[in-house]
N, C-alpha and C positions, 0 to 999 in steps of 0.2 A: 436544640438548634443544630442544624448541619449547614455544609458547604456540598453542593452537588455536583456530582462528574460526569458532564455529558459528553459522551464520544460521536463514533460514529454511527453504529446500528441503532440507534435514539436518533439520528438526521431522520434516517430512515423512518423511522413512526411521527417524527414529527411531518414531513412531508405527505404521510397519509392521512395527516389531518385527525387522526386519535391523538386524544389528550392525555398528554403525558403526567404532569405535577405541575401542579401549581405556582409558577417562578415567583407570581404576588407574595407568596402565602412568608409569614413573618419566622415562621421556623427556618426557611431558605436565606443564610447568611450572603450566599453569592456564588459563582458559578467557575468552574476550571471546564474548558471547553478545549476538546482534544481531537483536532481539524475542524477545517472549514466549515460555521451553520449553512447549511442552505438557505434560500430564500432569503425572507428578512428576518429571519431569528434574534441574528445578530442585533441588529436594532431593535426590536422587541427587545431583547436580554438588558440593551443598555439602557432605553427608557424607564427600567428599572430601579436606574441608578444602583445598584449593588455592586460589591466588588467581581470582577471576571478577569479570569486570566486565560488569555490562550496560548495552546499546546500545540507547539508542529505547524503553525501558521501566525503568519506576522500583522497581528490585527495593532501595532502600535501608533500610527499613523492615525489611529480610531481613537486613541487614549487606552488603549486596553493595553495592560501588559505581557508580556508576549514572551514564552520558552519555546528555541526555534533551536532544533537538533541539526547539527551538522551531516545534513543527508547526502550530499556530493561526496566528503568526508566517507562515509559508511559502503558508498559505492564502492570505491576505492577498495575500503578492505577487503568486501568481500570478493569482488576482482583477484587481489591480491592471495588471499587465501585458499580460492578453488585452484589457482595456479599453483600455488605449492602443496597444496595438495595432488596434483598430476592434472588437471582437469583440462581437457582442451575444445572440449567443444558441450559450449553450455548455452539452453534453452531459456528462454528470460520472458514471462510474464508482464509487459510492461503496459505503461500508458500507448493510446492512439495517438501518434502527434498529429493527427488530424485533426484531434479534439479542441475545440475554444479552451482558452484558457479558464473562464469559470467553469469549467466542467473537468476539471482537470485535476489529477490527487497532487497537489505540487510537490510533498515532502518524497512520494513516489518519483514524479518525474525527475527531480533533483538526482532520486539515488540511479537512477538509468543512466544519466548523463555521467556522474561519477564511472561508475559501472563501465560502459562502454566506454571513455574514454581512455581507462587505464586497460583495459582488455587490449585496444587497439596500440598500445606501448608493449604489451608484453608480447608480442609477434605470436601472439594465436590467432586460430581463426575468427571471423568475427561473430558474435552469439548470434543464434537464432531468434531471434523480436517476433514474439507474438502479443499482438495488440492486445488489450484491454478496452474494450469498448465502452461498455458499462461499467465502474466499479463495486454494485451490486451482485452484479454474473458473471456467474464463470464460464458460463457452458459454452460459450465460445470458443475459449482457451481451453477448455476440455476435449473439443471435439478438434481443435488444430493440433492438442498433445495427442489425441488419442491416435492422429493420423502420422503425426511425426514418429512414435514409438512402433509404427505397422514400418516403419524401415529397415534394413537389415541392420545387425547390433554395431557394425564398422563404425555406421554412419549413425548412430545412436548420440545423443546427449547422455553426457554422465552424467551431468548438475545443472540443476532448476532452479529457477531465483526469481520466487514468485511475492507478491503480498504476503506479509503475514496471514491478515485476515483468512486466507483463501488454505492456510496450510490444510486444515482439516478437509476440505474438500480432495486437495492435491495426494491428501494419505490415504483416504477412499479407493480414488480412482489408481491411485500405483495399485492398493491390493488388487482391484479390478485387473488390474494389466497384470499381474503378480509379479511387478518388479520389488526387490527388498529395499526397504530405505533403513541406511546408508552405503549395504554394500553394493546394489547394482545402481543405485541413484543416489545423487547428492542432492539434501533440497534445502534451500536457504531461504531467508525473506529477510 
C-alpha cells in the first residue's frame, strides 16, 4: 500500500487526458497534492473519499488539509539577500498580472509581491518583470532574457529570480549566453 504525490508535471498529463494511476485502485491509501489540480481533479480526488492533503495551496475550505508555505515571507528573503549580496539590478521571472486568477501559480505570485515589495524599501532599482505567460513555457522569458542580456553589461541584470521548476532551462540558456552561474549571474527561485 502507498500514499501518492501528485505535483505539478502530473497536472500536466493529467490534462492531456493519459492515464495516469488508478486513484480507485485499494493499494492508493490517499493523496498529498502539491499545487493546484487542474480542472476537476480535485473533485474527482475527493469523490474518492481518501485522505488528501494539499501542498502550497489552501484547499481547506474543501475539507482538505492544507500545508501553505509562507511565500510573501520567502519573497522577502530573497529580496533581502540579493541586496546584501551587492545586487542591484535583478531580472524576475514572474506571473502575468494579467492572468485570471484560476490560471495563476498563487504560491509564485505571492512570492512576487513579497519580492517586490521589499526591493521597493531597499532604494534599488525596481526589477525587471518579465511575464510568465504560460506556466508550462518558458520560451517567452527566454527570448525576453535573451534580449535583455544582448544589452550592454552596465545595464545587465546580475540576479534572476525565476521558478524553480524553470532552473534547468535557465542553466541551458546562460551556457548558451556563456554567462557563469554564480559569478557573472545570480539565479534564485
Amino acid at each position: 500500500r502507498i500514499n501518492l504525490t501528485v505535483y505539478t508535471r502530473v497536472w500536466r498529463w493529467y490534462k492531456s487526458g493519459a492515464p495516469l494511476v488508478d486513484f480507485a485502485s485499494p493499494d492508493i491509501l490517499g493523496a498529498i497534492l502539491v499545487g493546484r489540480p487542474p480542472g476537476n481533479l480535485l473533485a474527482e480526488l475527493q469523490a474518492l473519499d481518501k485522505p488528501l492533503l494539499a501542498v502550497d495551496f489552501d484547499a481547506s475550505s474543501l475539507g482538505i488539509d492544507s500545508f501553505l508555505f509562507e511565500n510573501a515571507g520567502a519573497g522577502v528573503l530573497l529580496a533581502k539577500r540579493l541586496h546584501r549580496l551587492g545586487h542591484r539590478r535583478v531580472a524576475a521571472v514572474f506571473e502575468d498580472p494579467r492572468k485570471p486568477p484560476e490560471k495563476k501559480d498563487e504560491a509564485w505570485a505571492e512570492r512576487q509581491d513579497g519580492f517586490v515589495a521589499h526591493w521597493a524599501q531597499a532604494k534599488a532599482p525596481p526589477p525587471i518583470l518579465i511575464p510568465l505567460a504560460n506556466r508550462g513555457d518558458f520560451s517567452p522569458a527566454e527570448a525576453a532574457l535573451r534580449d535583455l542580456f544582448r544589452t550592454p553589461q552596465a545595464e545587465r541584470p546580475t540576479a534572476l529570480l525565476i521558478p524553480s521548476a524553470f532552473m534547468p532551462q535557465v542553466r541551458a540558456w546562460a551556457a548558451l549566453q556563456r554567462l557563469r552561474i554564480p559569478s557573472q549571474l545570480t539565479v534564485m527561485g
